[in-house]
Biotite code that builds the C-alpha atoms (Angstrom):
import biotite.structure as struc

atoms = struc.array([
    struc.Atom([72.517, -23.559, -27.694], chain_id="A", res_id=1, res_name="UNK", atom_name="CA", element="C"),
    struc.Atom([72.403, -19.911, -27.372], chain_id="A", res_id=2, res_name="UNK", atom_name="CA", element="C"),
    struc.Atom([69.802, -19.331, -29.537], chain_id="A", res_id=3, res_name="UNK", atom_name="CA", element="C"),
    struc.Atom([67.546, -21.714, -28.823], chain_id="A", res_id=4, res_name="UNK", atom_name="CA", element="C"),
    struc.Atom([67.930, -20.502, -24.791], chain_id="A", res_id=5, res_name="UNK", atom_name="CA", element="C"),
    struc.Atom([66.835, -17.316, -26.440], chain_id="A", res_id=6, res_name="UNK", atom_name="CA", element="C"),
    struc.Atom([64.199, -18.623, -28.302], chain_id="A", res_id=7, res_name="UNK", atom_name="CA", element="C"),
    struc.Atom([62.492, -20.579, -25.282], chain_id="A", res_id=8, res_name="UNK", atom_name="CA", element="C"),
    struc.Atom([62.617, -17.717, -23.498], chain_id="A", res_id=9, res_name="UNK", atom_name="CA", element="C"),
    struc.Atom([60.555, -15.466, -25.953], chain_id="A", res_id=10, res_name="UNK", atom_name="CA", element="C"),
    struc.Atom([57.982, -18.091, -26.269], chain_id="A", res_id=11, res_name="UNK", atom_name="CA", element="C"),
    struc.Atom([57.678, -18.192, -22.424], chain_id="A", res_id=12, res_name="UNK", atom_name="CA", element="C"),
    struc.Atom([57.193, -14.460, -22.152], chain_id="A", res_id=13, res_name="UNK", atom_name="CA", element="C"),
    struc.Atom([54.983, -14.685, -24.969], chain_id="A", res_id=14, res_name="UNK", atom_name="CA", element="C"),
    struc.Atom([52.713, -17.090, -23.527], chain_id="A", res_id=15, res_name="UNK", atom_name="CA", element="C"),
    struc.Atom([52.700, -14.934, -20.454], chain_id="A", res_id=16, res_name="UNK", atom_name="CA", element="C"),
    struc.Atom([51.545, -11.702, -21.984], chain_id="A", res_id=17, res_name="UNK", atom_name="CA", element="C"),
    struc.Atom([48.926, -13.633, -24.143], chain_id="A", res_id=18, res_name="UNK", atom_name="CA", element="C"),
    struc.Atom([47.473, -14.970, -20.666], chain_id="A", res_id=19, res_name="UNK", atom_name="CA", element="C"),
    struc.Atom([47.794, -11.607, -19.197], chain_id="A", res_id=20, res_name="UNK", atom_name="CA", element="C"),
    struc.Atom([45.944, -10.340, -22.366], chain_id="A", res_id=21, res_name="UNK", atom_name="CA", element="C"),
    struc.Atom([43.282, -12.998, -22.093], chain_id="A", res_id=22, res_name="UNK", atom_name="CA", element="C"),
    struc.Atom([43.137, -12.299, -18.371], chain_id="A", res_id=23, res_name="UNK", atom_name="CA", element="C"),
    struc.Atom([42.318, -8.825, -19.014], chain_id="A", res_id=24, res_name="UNK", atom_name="CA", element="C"),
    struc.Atom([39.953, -9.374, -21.678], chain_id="A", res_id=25, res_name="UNK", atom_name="CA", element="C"),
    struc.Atom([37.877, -11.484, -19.766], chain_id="A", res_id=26, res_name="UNK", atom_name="CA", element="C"),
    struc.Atom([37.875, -8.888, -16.486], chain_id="A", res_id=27, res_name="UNK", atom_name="CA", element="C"),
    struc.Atom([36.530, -6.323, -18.645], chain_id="A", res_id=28, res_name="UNK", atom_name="CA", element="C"),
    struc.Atom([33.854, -8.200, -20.356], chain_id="A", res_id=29, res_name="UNK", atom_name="CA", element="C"),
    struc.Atom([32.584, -8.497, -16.937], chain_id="A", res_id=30, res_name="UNK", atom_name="CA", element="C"),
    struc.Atom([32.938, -5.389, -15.648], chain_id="A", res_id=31, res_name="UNK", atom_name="CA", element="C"),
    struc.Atom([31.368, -3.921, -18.593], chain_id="A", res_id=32, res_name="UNK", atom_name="CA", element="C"),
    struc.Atom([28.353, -6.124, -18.080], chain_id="A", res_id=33, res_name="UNK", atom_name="CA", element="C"),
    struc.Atom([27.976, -5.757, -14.491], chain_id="A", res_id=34, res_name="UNK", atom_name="CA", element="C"),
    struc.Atom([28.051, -1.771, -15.277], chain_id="A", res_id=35, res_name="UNK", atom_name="CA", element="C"),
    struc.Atom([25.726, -2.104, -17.804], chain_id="A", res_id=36, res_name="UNK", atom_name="CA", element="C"),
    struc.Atom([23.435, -4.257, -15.576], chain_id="A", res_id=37, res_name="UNK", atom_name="CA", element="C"),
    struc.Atom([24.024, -1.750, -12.799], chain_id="A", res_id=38, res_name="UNK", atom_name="CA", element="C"),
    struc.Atom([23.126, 1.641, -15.084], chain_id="A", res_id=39, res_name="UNK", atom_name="CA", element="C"),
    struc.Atom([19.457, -0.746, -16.325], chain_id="A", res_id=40, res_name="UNK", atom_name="CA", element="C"),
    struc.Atom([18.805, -1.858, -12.980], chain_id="A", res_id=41, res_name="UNK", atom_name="CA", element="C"),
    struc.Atom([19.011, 2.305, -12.103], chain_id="A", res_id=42, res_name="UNK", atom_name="CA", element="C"),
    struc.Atom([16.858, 3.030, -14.815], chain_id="A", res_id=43, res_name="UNK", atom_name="CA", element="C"),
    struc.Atom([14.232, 0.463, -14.088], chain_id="A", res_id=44, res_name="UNK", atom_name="CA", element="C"),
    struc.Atom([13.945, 1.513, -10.392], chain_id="A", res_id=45, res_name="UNK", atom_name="CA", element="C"),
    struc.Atom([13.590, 5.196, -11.289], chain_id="A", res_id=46, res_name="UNK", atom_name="CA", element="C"),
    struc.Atom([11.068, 4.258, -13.853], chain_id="A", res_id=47, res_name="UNK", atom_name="CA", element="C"),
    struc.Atom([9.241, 2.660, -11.635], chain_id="A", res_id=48, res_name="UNK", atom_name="CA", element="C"),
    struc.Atom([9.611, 4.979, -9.180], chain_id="A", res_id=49, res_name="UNK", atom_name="CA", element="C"),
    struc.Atom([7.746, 7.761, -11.688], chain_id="A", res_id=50, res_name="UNK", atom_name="CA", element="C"),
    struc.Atom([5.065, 5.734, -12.228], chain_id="A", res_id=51, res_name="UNK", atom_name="CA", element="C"),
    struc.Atom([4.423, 4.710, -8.987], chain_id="A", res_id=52, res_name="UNK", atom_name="CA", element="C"),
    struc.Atom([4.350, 9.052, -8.046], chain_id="A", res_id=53, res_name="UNK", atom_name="CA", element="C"),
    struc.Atom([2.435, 9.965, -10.929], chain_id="A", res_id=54, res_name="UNK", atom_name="CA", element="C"),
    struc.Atom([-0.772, 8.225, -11.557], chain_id="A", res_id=55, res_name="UNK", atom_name="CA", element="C"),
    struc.Atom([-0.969, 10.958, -14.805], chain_id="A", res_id=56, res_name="UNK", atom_name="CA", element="C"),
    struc.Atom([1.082, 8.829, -17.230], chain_id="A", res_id=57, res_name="UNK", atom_name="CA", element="C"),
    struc.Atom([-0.974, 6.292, -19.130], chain_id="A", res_id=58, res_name="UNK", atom_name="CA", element="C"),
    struc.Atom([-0.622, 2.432, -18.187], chain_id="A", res_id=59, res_name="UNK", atom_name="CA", element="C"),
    struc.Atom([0.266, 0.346, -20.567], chain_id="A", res_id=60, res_name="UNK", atom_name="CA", element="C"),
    struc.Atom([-3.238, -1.014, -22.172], chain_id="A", res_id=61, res_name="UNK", atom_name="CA", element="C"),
    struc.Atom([-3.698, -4.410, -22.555], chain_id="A", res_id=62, res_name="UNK", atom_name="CA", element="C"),
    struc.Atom([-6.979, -5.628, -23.989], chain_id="A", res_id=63, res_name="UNK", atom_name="CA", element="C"),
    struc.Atom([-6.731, -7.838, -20.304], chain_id="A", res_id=64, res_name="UNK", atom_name="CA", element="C"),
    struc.Atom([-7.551, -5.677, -16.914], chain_id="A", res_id=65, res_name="UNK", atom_name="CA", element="C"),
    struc.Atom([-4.763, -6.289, -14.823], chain_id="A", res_id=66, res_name="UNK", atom_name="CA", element="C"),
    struc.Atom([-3.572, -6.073, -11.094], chain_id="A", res_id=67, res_name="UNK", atom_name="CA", element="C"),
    struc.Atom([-1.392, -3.206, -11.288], chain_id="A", res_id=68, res_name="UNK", atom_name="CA", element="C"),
    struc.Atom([-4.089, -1.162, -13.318], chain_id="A", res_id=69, res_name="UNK", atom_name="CA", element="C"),
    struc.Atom([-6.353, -1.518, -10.430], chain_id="A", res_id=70, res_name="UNK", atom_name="CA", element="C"),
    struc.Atom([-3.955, -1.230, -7.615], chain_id="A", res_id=71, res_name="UNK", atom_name="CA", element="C"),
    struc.Atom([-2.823, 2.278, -9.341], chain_id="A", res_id=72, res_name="UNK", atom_name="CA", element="C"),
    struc.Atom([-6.119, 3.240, -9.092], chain_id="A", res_id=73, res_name="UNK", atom_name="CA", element="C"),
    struc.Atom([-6.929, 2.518, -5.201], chain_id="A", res_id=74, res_name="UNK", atom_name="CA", element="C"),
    struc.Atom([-3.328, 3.724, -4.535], chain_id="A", res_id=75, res_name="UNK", atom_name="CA", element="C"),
    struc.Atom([-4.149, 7.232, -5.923], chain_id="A", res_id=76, res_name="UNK", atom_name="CA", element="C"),
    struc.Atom([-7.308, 7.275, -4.742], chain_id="A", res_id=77, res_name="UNK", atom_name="CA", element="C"),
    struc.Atom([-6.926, 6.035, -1.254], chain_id="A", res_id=78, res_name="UNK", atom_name="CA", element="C"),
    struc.Atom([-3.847, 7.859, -0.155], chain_id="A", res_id=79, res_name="UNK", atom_name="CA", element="C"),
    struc.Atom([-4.609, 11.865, 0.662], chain_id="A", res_id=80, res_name="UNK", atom_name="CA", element="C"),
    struc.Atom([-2.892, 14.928, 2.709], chain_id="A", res_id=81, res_name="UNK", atom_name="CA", element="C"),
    struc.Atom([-6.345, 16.034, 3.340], chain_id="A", res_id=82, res_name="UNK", atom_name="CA", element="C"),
    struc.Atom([-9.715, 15.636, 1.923], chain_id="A", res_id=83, res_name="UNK", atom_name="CA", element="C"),
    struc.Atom([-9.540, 15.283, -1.809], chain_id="A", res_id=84, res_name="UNK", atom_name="CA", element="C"),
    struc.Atom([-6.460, 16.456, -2.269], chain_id="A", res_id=85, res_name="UNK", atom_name="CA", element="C"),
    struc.Atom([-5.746, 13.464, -4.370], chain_id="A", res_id=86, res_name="UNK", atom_name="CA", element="C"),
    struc.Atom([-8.248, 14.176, -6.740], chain_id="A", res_id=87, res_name="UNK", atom_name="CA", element="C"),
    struc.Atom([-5.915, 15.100, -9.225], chain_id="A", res_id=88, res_name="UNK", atom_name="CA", element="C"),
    struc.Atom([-4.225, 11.982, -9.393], chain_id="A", res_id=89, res_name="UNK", atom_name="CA", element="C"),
    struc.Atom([-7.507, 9.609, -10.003], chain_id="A", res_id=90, res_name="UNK", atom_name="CA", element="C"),
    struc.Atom([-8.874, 11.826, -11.831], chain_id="A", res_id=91, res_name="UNK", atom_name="CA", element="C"),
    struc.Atom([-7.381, 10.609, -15.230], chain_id="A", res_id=92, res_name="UNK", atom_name="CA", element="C"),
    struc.Atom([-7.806, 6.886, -14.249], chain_id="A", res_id=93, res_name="UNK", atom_name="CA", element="C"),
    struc.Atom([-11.611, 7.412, -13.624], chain_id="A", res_id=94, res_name="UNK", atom_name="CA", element="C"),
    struc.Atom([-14.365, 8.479, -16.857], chain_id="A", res_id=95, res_name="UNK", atom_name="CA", element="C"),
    struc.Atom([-16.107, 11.557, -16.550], chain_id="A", res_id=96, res_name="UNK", atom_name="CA", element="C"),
    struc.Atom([-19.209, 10.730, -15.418], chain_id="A", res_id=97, res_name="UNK", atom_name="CA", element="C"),
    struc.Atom([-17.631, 8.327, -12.824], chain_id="A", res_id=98, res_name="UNK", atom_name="CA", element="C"),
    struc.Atom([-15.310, 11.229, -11.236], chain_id="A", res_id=99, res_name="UNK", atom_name="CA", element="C"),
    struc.Atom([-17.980, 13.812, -10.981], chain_id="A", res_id=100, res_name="UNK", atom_name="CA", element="C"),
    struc.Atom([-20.180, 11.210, -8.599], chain_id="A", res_id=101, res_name="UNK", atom_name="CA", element="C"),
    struc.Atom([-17.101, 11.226, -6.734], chain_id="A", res_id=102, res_name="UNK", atom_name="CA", element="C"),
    struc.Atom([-16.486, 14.541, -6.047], chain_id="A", res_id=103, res_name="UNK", atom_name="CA", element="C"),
    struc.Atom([-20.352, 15.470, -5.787], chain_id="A", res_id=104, res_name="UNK", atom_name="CA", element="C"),
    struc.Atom([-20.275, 13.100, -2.940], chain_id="A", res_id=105, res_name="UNK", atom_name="CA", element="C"),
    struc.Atom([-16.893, 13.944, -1.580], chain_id="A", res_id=106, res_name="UNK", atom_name="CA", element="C"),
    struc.Atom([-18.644, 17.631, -1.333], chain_id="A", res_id=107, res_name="UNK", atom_name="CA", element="C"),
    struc.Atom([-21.544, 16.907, -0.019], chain_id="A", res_id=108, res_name="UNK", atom_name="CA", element="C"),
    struc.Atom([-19.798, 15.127, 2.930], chain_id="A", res_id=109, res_name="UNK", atom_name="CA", element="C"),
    struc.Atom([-17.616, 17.886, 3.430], chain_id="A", res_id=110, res_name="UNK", atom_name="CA", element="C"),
    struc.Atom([-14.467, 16.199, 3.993], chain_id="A", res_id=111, res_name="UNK", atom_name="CA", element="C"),
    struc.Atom([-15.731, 15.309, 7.524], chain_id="A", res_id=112, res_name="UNK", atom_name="CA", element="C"),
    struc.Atom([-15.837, 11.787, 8.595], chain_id="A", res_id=113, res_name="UNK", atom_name="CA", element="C"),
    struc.Atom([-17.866, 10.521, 11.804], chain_id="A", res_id=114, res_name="UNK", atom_name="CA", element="C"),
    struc.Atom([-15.657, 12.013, 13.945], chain_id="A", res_id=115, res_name="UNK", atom_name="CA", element="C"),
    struc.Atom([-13.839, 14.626, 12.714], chain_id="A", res_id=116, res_name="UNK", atom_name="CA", element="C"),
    struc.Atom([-11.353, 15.569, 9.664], chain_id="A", res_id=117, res_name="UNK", atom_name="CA", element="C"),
    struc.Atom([-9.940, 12.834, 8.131], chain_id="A", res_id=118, res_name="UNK", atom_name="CA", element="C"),
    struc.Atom([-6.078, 13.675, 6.987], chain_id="A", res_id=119, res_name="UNK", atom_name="CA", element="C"),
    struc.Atom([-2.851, 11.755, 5.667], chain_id="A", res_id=120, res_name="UNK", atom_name="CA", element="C"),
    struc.Atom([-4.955, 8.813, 4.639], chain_id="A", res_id=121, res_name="UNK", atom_name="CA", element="C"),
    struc.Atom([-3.135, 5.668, 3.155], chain_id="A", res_id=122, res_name="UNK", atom_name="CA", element="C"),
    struc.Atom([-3.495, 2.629, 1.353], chain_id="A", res_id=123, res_name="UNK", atom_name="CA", element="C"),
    struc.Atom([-2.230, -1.018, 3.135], chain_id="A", res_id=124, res_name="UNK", atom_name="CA", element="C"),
    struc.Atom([-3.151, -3.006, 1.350], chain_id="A", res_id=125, res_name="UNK", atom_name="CA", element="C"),
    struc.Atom([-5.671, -4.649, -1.314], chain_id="A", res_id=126, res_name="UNK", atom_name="CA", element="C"),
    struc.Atom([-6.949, -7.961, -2.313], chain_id="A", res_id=127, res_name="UNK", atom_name="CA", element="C"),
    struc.Atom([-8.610, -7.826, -5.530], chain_id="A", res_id=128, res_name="UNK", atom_name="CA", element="C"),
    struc.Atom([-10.969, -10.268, -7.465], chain_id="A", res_id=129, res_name="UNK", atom_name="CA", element="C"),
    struc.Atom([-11.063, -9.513, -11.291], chain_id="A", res_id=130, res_name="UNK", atom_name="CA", element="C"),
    struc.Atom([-14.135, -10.654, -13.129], chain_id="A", res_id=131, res_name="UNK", atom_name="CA", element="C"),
    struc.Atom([-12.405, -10.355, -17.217], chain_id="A", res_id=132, res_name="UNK", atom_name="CA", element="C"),
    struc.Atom([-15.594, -11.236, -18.891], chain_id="A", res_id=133, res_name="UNK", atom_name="CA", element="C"),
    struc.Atom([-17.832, -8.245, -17.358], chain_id="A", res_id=134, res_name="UNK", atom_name="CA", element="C"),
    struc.Atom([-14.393, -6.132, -16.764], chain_id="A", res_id=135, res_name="UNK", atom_name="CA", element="C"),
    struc.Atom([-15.725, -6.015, -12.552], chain_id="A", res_id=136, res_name="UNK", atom_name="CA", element="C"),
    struc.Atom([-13.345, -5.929, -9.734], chain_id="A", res_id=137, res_name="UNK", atom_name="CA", element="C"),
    struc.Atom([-14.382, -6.506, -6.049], chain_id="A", res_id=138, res_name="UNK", atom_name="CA", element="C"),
    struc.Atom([-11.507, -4.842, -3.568], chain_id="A", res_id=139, res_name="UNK", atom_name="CA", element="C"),
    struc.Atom([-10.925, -5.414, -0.133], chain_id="A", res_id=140, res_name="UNK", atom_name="CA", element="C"),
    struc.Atom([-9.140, -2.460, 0.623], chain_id="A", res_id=141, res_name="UNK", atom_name="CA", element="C"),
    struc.Atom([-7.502, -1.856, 4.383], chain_id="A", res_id=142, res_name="UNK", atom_name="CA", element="C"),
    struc.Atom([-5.782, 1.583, 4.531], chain_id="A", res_id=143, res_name="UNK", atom_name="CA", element="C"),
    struc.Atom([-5.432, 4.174, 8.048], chain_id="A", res_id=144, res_name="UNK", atom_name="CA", element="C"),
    struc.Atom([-5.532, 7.898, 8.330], chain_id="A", res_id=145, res_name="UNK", atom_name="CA", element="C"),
    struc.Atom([-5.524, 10.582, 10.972], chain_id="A", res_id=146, res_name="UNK", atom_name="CA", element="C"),
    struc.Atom([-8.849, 12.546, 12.847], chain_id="A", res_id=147, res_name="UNK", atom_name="CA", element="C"),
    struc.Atom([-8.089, 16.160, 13.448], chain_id="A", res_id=148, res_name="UNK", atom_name="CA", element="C"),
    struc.Atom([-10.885, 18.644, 15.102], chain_id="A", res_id=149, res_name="UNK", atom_name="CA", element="C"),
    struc.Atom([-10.297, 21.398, 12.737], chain_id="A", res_id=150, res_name="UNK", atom_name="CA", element="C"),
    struc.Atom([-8.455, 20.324, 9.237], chain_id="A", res_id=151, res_name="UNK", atom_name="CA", element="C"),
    struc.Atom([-6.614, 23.862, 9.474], chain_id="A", res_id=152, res_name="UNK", atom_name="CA", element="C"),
    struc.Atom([-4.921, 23.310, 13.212], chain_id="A", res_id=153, res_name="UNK", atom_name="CA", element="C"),
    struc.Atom([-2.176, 20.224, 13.187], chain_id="A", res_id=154, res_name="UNK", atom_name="CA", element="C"),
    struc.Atom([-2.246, 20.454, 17.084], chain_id="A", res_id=155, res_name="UNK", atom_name="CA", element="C"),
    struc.Atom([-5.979, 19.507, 17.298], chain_id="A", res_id=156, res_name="UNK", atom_name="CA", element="C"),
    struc.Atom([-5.231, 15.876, 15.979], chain_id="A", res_id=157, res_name="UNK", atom_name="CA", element="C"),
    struc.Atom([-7.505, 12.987, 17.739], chain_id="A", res_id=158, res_name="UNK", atom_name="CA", element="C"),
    struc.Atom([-6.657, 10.378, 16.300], chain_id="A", res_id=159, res_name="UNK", atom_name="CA", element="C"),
    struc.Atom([-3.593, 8.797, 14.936], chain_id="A", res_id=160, res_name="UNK", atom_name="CA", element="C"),
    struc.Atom([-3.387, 6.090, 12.450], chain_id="A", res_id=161, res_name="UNK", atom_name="CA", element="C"),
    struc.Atom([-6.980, 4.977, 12.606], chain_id="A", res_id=162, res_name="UNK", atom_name="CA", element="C"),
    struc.Atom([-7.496, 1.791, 10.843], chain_id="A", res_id=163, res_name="UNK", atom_name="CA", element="C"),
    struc.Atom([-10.209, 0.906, 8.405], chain_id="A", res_id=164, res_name="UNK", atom_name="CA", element="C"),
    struc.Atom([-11.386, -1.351, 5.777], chain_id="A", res_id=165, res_name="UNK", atom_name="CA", element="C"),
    struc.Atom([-13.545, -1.076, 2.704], chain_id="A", res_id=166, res_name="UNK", atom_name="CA", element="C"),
    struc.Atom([-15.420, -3.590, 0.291], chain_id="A", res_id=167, res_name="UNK", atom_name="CA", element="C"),
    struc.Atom([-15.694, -1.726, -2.902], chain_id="A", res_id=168, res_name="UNK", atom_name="CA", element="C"),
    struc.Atom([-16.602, -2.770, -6.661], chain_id="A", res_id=169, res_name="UNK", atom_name="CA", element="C"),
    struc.Atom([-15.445, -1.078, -9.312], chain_id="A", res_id=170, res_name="UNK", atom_name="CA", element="C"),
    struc.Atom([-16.657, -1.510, -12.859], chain_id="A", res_id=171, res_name="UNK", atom_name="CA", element="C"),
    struc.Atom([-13.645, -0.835, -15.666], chain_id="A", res_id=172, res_name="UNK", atom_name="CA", element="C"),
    struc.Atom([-14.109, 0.378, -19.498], chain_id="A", res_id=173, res_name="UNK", atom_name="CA", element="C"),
    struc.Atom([-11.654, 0.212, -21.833], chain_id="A", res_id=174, res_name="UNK", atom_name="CA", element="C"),
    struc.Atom([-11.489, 3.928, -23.972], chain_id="A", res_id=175, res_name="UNK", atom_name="CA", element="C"),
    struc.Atom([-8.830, 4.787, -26.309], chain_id="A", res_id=176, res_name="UNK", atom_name="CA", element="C"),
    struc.Atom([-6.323, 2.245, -25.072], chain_id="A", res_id=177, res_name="UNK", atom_name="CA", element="C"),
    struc.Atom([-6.719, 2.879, -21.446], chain_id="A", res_id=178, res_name="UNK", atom_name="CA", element="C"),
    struc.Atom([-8.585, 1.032, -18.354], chain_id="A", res_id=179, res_name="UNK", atom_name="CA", element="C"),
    struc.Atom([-10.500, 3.424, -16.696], chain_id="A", res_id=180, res_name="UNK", atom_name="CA", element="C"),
    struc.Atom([-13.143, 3.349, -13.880], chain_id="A", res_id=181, res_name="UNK", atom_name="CA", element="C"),
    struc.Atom([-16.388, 3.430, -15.087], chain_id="A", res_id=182, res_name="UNK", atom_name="CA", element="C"),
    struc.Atom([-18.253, 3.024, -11.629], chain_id="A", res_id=183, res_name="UNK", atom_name="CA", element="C"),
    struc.Atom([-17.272, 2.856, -8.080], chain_id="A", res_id=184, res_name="UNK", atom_name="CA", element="C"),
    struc.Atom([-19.545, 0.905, -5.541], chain_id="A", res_id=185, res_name="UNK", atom_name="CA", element="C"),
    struc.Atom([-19.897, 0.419, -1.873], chain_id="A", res_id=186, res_name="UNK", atom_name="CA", element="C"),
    struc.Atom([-19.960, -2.949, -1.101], chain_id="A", res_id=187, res_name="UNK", atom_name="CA", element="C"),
    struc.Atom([-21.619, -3.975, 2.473], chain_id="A", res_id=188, res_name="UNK", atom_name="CA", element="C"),
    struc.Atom([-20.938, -7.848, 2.794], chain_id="A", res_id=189, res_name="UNK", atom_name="CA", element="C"),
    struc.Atom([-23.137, -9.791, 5.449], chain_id="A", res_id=190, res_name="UNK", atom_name="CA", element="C"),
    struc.Atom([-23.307, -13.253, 6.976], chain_id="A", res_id=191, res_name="UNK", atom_name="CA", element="C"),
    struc.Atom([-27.000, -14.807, 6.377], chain_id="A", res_id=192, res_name="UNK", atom_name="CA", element="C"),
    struc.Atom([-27.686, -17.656, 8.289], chain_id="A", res_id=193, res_name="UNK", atom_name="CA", element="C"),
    struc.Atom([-30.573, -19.318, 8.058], chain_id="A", res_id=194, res_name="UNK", atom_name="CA", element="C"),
    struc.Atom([-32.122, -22.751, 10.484], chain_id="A", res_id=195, res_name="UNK", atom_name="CA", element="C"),
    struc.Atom([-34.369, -23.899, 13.086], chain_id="A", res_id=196, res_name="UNK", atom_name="CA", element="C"),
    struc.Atom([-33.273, -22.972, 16.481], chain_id="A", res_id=197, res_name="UNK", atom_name="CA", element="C"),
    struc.Atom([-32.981, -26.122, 18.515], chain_id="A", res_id=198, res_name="UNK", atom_name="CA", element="C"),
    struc.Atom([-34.395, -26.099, 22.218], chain_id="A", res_id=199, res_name="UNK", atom_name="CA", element="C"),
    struc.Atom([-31.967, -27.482, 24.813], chain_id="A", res_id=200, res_name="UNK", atom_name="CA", element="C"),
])
C-alpha cells in the first residue's frame, strides 16, 4: 500500500516537472523569436535610415523605374542648407551631361532667387507619374525654404518657410545597373480654354 502511495506520488511530481519543462520550453521559443524579431526590426530601420541619409549608395536596379528611385532623387535634390550644397548627394543619381546643366544653371543664377537667398530648402511632398515604356516621369513636387538678405548673416532672414511648387519632367537611363537622370525639365502647365463668348 506503501509502495504504491510512493509510486503515485513520483508519477505526480513527474508529471509536474514535465509541464514545468514544457512550460519553459515554450516561453523561450517565444522570447527567442520576439528577440530575434526585435534585433531585424533594428536592423531594417537603421538600414533604412542609411539609405534614406546617403543618396551615394546605389539603389537596387531593377530593369522597372520605380517610386522610390525617383523620390531619392527629388529628396536629394530638393532639400539644401544653402544653395547647392546638396550637389553632392544628386550628383551620383544624375549622368554627366545631365548634372553639369544643373550646376551651369545653378551658377549662373547665383544662388539668388526673386527675392533674396534661398536657404534650408525641403522636400513635402511628390506625386509622380511614371511613363515605363519611354522611362519619363512627370513630378509635382511641393517643398518650402527660407529667404535671407545676405546668405552669410542668419539674422537677415525674410522669409520663413516659404512655400512652393514645381512641375518637373525628368527623363531616366538605365547605365550599368543603375537609374539615373538623364534630363531634368521645367514643366509650365496651363488651362486652354477655347469657345464663343455668349452675349447676355
Amino acid at each position: 500500500m506503501e509502495e504504491k502511495n510512493h509510486t503515485s506520488k513520483l508519477k505526480i511530481i513527474g508529471m509536474i516537472v514535465l509541464i514545468f519543462i514544457a512550460l519553459g520550453a515554450i516561453g523561450w521559443g517565444f522570447l527567442g523569436n520576439h528577440t530575434t524579431e526585435k534585433v531585424i526590426q533594428t536592423q531594417t530601420s537603421k538600414s533604412s535610415t542609411s539609405t534614406s541619409q546617403s543618396s551615394k549608395q546605389k539603389l537596387n536596379t531593377s530593369n522597372k523605374l520605380s517610386e522610390k528611385v525617383v523620390n531619392t532623387f527629388l529628396n536629394a535634390y530638393y532639400t539644401a542648407k544653402s544653395s547647392n550644397s546638396n550637389s553632392r548627394d544628386y550628383e551620383p543619381l544624375m549622368a554627366e551631361d545631365a548634372y553639369g546643366v544643373i550646376q551651369a544653371s545653378i551658377k549662373s543664377e547665383g544662388g539668388m532667387g526673386q527675392n533674396g537667398y534661398i536657404m534650408n530648402q525641403k522636400l513635402d511632398q511628390s506625386s509622380l507619374y511614371i511613363n515605363s515604356t519611354t522611362q519619363t516621369v512627370f513630378c509635382n513636387i511641393d517643398y518650402h525654404y527660407d529667404i535671407y538678405k545676405d546668405e552669410n548673416d542668419p539674422k537677415s532672414k525674410v522669409v520663413s518657410d516659404f512655400k512652393s511648387h514645381a512641375t518637373i519632367e525628368l527623363q531616366y537611363t538605365h547605365k550599368s545597373g543603375e537609374w539615373l537622370v538623364q534630363a531634368m525639365t521645367p514643366i509650365t502647365i496651363t488651362n486652354n480654354v477655347t469657345g464663343e463668348k455668349i452675349n447676355e
